[in-house]
C-alpha positions in Angstrom: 77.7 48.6 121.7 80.9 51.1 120.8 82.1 53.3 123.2 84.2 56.1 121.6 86.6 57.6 123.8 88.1 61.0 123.3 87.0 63.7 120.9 85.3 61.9 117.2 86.9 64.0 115.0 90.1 65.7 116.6 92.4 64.9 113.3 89.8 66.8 111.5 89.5 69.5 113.8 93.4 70.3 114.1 93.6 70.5 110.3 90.9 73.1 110.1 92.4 75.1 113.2 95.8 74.8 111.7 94.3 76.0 107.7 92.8 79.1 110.0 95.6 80.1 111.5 98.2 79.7 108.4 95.4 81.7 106.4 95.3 84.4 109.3 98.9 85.0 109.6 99.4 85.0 105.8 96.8 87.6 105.3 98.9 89.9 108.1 101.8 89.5 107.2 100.5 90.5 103.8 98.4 93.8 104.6 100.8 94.8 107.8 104.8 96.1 107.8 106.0 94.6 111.3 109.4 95.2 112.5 111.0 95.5 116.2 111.6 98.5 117.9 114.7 99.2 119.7 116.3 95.3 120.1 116.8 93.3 117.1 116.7 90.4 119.2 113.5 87.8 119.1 113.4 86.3 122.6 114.0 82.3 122.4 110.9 80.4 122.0 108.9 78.2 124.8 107.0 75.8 123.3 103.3 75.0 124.1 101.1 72.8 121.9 100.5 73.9 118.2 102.8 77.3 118.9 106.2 78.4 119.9 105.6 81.1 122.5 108.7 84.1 123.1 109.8 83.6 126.3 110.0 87.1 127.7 107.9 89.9 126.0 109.2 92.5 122.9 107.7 95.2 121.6 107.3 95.6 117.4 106.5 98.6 115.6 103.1 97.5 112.9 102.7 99.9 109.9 100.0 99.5 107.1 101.7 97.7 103.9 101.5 100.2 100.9 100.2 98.5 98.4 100.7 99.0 94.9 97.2 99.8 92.9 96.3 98.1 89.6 95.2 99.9 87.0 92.0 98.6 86.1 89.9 99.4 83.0 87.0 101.0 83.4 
């Protein structure tokens, strides 16, 4: 008898999580301008697993991306 202990799998899983989130924040930071308001200051970072967190909170102005359009034929 084998007794598994912990979750079968887990290396798997954080790969997929971490392809899903790279893919997400690539495809935002592609379709959507962000830049900060009033202080062009990023808080320090706390770190938690997988993420660096800001610290305190800041606000960001997000504007749609113009996007230049191919000319396709017809």
């Amino acid at each position: 008898m084998v007794v598994v202990v912990g979750v079968f799998g887990l290396d798997e899983m954080r790969q997929l999580s971490e392809r899903l989130c790279l893919s997400f924040v690539a495809g935002f930071l592609t379709l959507w301008e962000v830049e900060p308001t009033s202080c062009h200051r990023i808080p320090r970072a706390t770190f938690a697993p997988a993420v660096a967190l800001p610290k305190k909170d800041f606000r960001v102005r997000i504007s749609k991306r113009e996007l230049p359009i191919e000319n396709r034929p017809g």
